[in-house]
BAMINU-39545 format. One record per residue (C-alpha): residue number from 1; residue in three letters; z, y, x. Coordinates in steps of 0.5 Angstrom, whole numbers, plus 500, padded with zeros to 3 digits. Example, Ala and Ser with C-alpha at 12.3 -4.5 7.8 and 13.67 -1.06 7.14 Angstrom:
<recs>
[1 Ala [516 491 525]]
[2 Ser [514 498 527]]
</recs>
This chain:
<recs>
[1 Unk [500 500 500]]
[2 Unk [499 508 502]]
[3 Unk [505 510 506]]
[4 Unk [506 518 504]]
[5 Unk [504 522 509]]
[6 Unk [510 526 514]]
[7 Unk [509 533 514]]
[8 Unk [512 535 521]]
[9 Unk [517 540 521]]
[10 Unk [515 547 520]]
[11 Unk [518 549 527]]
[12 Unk [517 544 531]]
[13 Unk [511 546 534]]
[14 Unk [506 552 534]]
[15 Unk [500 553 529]]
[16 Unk [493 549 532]]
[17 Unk [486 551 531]]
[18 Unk [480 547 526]]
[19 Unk [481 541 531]]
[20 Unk [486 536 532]]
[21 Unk [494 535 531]]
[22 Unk [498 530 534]]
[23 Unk [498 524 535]]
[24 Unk [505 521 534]]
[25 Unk [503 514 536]]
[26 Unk [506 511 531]]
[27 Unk [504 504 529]]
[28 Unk [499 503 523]]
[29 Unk [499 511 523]]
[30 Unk [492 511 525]]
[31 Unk [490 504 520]]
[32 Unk [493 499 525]]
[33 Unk [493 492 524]]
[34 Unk [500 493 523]]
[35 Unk [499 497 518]]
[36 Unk [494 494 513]]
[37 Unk [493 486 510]]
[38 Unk [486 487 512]]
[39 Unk [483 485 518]]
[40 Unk [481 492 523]]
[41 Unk [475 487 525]]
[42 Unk [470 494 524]]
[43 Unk [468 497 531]]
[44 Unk [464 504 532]]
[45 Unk [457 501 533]]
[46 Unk [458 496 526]]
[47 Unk [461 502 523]]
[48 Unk [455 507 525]]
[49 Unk [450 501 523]]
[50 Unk [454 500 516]]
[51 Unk [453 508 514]]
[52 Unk [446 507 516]]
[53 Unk [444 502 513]]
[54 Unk [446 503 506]]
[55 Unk [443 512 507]]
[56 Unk [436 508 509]]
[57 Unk [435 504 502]]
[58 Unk [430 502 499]]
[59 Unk [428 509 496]]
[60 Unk [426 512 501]]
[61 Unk [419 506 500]]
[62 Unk [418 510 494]]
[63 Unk [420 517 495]]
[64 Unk [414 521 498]]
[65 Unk [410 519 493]]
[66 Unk [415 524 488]]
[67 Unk [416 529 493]]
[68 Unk [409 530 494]]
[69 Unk [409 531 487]]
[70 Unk [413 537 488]]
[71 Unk [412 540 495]]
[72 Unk [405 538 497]]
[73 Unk [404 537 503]]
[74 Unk [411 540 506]]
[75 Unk [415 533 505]]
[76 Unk [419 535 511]]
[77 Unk [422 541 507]]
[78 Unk [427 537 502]]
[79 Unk [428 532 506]]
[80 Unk [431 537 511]]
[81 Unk [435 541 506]]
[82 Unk [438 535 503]]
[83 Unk [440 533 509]]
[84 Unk [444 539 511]]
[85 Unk [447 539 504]]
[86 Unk [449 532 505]]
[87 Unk [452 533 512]]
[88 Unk [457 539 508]]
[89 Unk [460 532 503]]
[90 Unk [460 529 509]]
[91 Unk [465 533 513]]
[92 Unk [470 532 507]]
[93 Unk [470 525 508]]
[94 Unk [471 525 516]]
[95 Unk [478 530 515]]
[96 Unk [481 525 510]]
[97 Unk [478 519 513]]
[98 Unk [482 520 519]]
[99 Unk [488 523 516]]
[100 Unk [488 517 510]]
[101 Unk [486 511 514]]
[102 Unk [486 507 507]]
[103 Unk [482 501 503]]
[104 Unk [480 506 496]]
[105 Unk [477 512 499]]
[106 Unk [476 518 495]]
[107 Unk [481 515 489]]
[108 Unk [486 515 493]]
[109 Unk [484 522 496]]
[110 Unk [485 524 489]]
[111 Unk [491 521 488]]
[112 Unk [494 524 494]]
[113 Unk [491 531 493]]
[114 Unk [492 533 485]]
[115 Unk [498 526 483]]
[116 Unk [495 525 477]]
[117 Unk [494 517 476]]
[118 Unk [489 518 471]]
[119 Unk [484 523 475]]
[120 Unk [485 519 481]]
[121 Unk [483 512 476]]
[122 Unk [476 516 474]]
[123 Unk [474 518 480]]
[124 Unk [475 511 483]]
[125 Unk [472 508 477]]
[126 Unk [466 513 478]]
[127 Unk [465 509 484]]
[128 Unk [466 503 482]]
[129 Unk [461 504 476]]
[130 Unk [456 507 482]]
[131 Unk [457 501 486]]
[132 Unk [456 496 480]]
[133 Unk [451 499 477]]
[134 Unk [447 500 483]]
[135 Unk [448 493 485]]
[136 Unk [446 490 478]]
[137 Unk [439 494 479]]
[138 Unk [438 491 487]]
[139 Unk [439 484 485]]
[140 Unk [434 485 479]]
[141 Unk [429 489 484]]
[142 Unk [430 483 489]]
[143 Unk [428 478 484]]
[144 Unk [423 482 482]]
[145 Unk [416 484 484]]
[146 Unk [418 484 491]]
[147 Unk [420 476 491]]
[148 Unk [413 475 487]]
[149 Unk [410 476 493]]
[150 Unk [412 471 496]]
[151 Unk [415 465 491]]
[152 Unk [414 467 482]]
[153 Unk [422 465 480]]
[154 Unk [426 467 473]]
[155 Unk [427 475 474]]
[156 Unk [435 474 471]]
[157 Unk [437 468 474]]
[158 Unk [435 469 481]]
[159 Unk [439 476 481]]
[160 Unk [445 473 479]]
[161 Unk [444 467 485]]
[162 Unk [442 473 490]]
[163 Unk [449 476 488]]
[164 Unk [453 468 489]]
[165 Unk [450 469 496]]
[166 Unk [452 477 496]]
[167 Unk [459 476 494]]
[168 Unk [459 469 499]]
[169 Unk [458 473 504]]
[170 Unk [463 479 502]]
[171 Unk [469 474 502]]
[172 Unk [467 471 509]]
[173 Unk [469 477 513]]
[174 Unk [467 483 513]]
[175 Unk [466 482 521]]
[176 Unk [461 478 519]]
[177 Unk [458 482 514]]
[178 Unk [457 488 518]]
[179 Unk [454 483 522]]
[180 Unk [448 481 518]]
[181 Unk [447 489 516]]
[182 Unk [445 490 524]]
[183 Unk [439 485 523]]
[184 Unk [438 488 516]]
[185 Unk [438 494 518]]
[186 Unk [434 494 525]]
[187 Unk [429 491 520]]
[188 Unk [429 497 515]]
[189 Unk [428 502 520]]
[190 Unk [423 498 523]]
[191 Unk [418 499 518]]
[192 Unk [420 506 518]]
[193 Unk [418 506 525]]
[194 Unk [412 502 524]]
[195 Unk [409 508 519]]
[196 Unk [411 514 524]]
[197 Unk [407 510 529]]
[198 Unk [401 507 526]]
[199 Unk [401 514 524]]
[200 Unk [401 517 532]]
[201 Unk [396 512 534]]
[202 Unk [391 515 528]]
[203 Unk [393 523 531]]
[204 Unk [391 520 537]]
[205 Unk [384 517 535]]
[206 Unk [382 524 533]]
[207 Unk [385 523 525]]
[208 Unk [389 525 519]]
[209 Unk [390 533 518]]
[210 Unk [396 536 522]]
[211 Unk [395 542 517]]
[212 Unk [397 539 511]]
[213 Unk [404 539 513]]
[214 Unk [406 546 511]]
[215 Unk [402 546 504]]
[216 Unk [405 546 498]]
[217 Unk [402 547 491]]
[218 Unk [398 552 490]]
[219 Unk [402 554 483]]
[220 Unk [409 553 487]]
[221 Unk [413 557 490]]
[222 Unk [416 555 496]]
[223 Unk [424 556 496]]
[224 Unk [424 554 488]]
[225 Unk [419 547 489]]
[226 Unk [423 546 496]]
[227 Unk [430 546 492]]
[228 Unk [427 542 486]]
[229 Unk [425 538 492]]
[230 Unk [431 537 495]]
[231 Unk [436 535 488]]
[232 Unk [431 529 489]]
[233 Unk [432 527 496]]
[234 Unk [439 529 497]]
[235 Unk [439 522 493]]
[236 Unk [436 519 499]]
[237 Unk [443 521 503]]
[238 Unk [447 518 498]]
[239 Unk [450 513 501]]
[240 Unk [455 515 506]]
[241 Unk [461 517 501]]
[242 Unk [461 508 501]]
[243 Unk [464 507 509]]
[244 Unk [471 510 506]]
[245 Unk [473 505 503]]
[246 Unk [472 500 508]]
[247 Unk [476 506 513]]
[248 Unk [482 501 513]]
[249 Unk [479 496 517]]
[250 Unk [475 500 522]]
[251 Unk [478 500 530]]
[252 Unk [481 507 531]]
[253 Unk [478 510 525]]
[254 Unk [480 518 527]]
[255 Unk [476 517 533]]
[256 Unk [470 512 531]]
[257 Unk [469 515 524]]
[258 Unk [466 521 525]]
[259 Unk [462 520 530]]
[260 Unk [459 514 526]]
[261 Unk [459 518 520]]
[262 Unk [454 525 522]]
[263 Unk [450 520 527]]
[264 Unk [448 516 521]]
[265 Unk [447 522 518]]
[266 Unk [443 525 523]]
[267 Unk [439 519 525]]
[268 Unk [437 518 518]]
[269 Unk [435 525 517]]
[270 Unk [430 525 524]]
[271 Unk [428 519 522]]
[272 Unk [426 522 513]]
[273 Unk [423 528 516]]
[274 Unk [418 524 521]]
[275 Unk [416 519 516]]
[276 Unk [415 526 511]]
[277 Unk [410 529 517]]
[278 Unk [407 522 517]]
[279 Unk [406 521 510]]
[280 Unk [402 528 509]]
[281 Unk [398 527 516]]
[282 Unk [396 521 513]]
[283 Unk [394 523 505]]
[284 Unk [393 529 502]]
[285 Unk [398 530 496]]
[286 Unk [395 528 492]]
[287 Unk [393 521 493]]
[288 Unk [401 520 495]]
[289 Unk [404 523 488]]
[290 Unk [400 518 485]]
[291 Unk [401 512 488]]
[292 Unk [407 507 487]]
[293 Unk [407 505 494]]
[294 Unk [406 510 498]]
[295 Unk [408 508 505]]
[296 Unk [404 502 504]]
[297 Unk [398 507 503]]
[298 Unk [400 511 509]]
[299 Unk [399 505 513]]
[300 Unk [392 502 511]]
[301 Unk [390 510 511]]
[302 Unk [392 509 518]]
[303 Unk [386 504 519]]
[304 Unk [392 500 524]]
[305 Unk [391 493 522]]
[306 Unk [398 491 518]]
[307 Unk [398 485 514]]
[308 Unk [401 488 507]]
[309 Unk [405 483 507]]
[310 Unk [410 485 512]]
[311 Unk [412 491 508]]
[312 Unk [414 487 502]]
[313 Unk [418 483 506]]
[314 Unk [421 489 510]]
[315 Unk [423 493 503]]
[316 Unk [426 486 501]]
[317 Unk [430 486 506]]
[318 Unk [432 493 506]]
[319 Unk [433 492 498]]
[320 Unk [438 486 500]]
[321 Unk [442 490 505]]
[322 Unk [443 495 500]]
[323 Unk [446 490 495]]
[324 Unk [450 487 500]]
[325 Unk [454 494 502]]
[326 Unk [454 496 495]]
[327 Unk [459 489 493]]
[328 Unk [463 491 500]]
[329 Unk [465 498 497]]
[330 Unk [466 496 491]]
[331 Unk [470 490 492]]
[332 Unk [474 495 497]]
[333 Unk [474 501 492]]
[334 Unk [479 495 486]]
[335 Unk [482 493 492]]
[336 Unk [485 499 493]]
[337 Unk [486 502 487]]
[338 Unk [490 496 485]]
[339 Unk [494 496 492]]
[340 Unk [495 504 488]]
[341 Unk [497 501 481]]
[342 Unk [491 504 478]]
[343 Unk [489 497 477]]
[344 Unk [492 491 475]]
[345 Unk [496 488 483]]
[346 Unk [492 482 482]]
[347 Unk [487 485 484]]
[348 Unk [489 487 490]]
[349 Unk [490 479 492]]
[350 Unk [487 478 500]]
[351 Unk [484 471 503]]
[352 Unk [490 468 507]]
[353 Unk [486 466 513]]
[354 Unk [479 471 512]]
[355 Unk [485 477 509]]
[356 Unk [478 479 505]]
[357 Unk [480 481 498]]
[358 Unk [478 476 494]]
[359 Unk [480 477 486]]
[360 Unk [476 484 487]]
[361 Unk [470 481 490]]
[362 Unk [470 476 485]]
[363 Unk [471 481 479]]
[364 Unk [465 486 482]]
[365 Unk [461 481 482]]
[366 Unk [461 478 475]]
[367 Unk [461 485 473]]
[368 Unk [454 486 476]]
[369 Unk [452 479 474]]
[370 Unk [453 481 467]]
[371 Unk [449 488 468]]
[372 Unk [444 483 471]]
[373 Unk [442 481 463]]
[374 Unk [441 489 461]]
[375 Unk [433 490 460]]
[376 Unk [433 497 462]]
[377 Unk [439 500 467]]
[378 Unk [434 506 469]]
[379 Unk [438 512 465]]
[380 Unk [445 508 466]]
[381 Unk [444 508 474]]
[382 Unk [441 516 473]]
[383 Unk [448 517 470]]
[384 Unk [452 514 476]]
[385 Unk [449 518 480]]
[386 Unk [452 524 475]]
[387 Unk [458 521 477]]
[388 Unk [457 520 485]]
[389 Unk [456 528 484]]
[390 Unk [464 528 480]]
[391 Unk [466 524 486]]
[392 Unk [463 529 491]]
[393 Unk [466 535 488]]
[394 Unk [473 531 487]]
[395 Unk [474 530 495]]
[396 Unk [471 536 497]]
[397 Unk [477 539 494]]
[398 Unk [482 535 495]]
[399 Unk [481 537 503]]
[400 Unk [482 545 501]]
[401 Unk [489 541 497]]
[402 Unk [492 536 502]]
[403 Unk [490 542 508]]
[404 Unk [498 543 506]]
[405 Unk [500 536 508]]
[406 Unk [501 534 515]]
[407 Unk [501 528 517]]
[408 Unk [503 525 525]]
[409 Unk [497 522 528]]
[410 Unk [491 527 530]]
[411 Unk [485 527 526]]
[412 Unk [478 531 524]]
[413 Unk [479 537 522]]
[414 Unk [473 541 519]]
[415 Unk [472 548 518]]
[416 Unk [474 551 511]]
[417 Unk [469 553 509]]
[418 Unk [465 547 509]]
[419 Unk [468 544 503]]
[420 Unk [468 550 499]]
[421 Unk [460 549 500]]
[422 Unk [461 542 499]]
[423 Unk [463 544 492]]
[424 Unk [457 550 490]]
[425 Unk [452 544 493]]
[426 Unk [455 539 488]]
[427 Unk [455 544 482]]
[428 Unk [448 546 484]]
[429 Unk [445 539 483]]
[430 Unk [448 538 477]]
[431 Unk [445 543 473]]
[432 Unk [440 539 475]]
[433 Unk [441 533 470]]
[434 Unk [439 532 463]]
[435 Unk [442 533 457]]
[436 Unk [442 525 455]]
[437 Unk [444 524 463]]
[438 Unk [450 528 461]]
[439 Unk [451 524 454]]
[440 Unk [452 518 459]]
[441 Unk [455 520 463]]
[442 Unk [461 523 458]]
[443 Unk [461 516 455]]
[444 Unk [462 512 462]]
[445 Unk [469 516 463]]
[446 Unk [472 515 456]]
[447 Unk [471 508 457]]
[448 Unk [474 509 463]]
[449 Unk [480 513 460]]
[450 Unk [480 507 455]]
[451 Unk [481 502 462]]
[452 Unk [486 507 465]]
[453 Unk [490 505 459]]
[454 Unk [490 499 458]]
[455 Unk [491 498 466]]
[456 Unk [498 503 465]]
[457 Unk [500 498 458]]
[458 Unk [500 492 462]]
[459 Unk [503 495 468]]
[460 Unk [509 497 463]]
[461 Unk [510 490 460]]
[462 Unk [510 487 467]]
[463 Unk [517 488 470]]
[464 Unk [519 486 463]]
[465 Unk [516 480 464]]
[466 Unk [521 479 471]]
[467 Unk [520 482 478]]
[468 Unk [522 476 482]]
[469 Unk [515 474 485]]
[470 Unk [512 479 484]]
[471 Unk [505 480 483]]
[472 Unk [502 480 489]]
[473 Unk [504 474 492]]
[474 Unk [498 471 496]]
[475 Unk [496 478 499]]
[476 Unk [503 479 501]]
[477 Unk [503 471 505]]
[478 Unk [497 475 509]]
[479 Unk [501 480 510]]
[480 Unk [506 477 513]]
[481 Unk [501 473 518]]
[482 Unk [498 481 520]]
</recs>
């Protein structure tokens, strides 16, 4: 369980600049083996790789194509700015990841920040609808027209046996998942790589069209069609915010995290960009804005020789990888919540031996099964993406709220006025969102306040029930094990 923060005294020592505060050395302060049932088996390179993985989906195989429809040419623009805009949020969660090291991210964030229960459930279960949901629509892509290249199965049934796997993996270790992210990711960014080369070797060989980089519609203004451009790329980013909840089982957190964070965000941004300048050197918007596969098009306008099979099996895998790192957040996400009694204890149960939390993986995985057998979950996902949106302003502000508290291990501090920026941003792109988006979004948070409920009912009928066992018994035997 999250062990309150100790202020320092007010006079023991003088007022530190926007860095760093002390390090106190106490065990478990920075999420220490001793501090934690879970197993700190995450290093910087798994970490950087984890975050960089889930930012480079599979979206980014179909983004340029919509993005040419809103800035032409000028697919560098957007992207770039949604970057920075990410890079803002980003900020926030290297503060309160290095000072609150613990499985559940921006809910207990919010926990600690605004200490009320019920906000804090809805924030937390505003992730774990995003990670569900999400992880619901990447199995049904992985068994859809991407698996069809290759072998023709039942779309329902293979989604729900590709999450068994997923959560098989989950439950594993999350050594050995971050393990299978690397060569995931290696893969994905592979075919990014392929198409910014195939693209080079076009220049070289005297074609493409270097000038359509910085053309927009000739109906567009440039400012308005790059922002409208960005609220679209800015989801190409989103991602990031999942290794929170995985920061209890990272090695040296407060010195490993941000700079996994902001190189994974970097690296993703260099690679967008030169993948937007490569898309348009290669087509002009027009034939990119009306394909479905414009990456695929980009190659085969590139006259490289590249079997079209290799990229179906490259967005596979990228689909795969996104579904596996989705299910390790949202496990993680419950797991917290229950170590924090917004959801039921049991669900806070840990593997003895594997110490991977598996009432919650277990638990996740039957939801996103369940959502497998919706036919549409194109509005329900756009409605997660409302709630991410909610979450983001929550963290931005819980750092401006916890600044007052002082805790006695060093951690990132970020400048003041980044996470005051993080909240304009946030709001900027949710006068985006429609109206129905809106609506579906107001009815997922009543079905939480009616969950939170529930949850509050039975935790009050527990201890009627007697205390002697209590209910957290086999994560506890891990416990004692650590």
């Amino acid at each position: 369980m999250t062990t309150p923060a100790r202020p320092a005294a007010a006079s023991s020592e003088p007022a530190r600049p926007e860095g760093s505060t002390r390090d106190s050395g106490t065990p478990g302060a920075d999420g220490a083996a001793g501090g934690s049932k879970l197993k700190q088996a995450i290093t910087g390179p798994l970490l950087y790789l984890f975050i960089l993985g889930d930012v480079l989906g599979a979206g980014i195989y179909a983004l340029m194509g919509t993005l040419s429809a809103e800035v032409g040419g000028a697919l560098w623009a957007p992207l770039l700015l949604a970057l920075l805009l990410a890079l803002l949020t980003a900020g926030s969660y290297a503060e309160l990841v290095t000072k609150y090291p613990k499985a559940g991210g921006a809910a207990i964030f919010a926990e600690r920040a605004f200490r009320q229960p019920v906000i804090s459930f809805l924030v937390g279960f505003s992730m774990l609808a995003a990670g569900v949901v999400s992880a619901a629509g990447l199995s049904l892509a992985f068994a859809g027209d991407y698996l069809s290249t290759f072998v023709d199965l039942p779309t329902v049934p293979t989604a729900i046996a590709f999450l068994a796997l997923v959560a098989c993996l989950n439950a594993r270790g999350i050594s050995e998942s971050l393990k299978g992210n690397v060569v995931m990711t290696v893969i994905e960014v592979s075919g990014l790589v392929i198409v910014i080369v195939v693209v080079a070797v076009m220049l070289g060989s005297g074609g493409g069209d270097v000038g359509r980089v910085g053309e927009f519609p000739a109906d567009a203004d440039p400012a308005i069609a790059t922002l409208g451009a960005a609220i679209i790329a800015y989801y190409s980013f989103v991602g990031f915010e999942t290794s929170a909840n995985i920061a209890e089982e990272v090695r040296e957190p407060r010195r490993v995290y941000p700079r996994a964070l902001f190189g994974a965000l970097a690296t993703a941004g260099v690679v967008y960009v030169l993948v937007g300048l490569a898309s348009a050197i290669a087509l002009p918007a027009d034939e990119l804005s009306g394909s479905t596969g414009p990456l695929l098009d980009v190659v085969a306008a590139s006259g490289v020789a590249v079997p079209s099979w290799l990229f179906s099996l490259i967005a596979l895998i990228a689909v795969a990888n996104g579904a596996l790192l989705t299910m390790i957040m949202s496990s993680r996400v419950t797991y917290g919540m229950a170590e924090q009694g917004l959801l039921p204890r049991p669900l806070g149960a840990v593997l003895e031996k594997r110490r991977t939390p598996w009432a919650a993986i277990l638990v996740t995985t039957a939801v996103a099964m369940g959502l497998t057998l919706v036919g549409d979950i194109g509005t329900l996902a756009e409605t997660v993406v409302l709630l991410l949106l909610f979450v983001f302003i929550s963290t931005n502000v819980a750092v401006l709220v916890l600044r007052k508290d002082r805790v006695e291990h060093e951690h990132f501090r970020v400048w003041t006025a980044v996470p005051v920026l993080g909240v304009a941003s946030c709001v900027l792109l949710l006068t985006q969102q429609s109206a129905q988006v809106w609506l579906f979004g107001a009815i997922m948070l009543a079905a939480g306040v009616v969950l939170y409920l529930l949850a509050k009912l039975g935790s009050r009928r527990g201890p009627e029930a007697g205390s002697g066992a209590g209910t957290g018994t086999s994560s506890g035997a891990g416990a004692d094990r650590a």
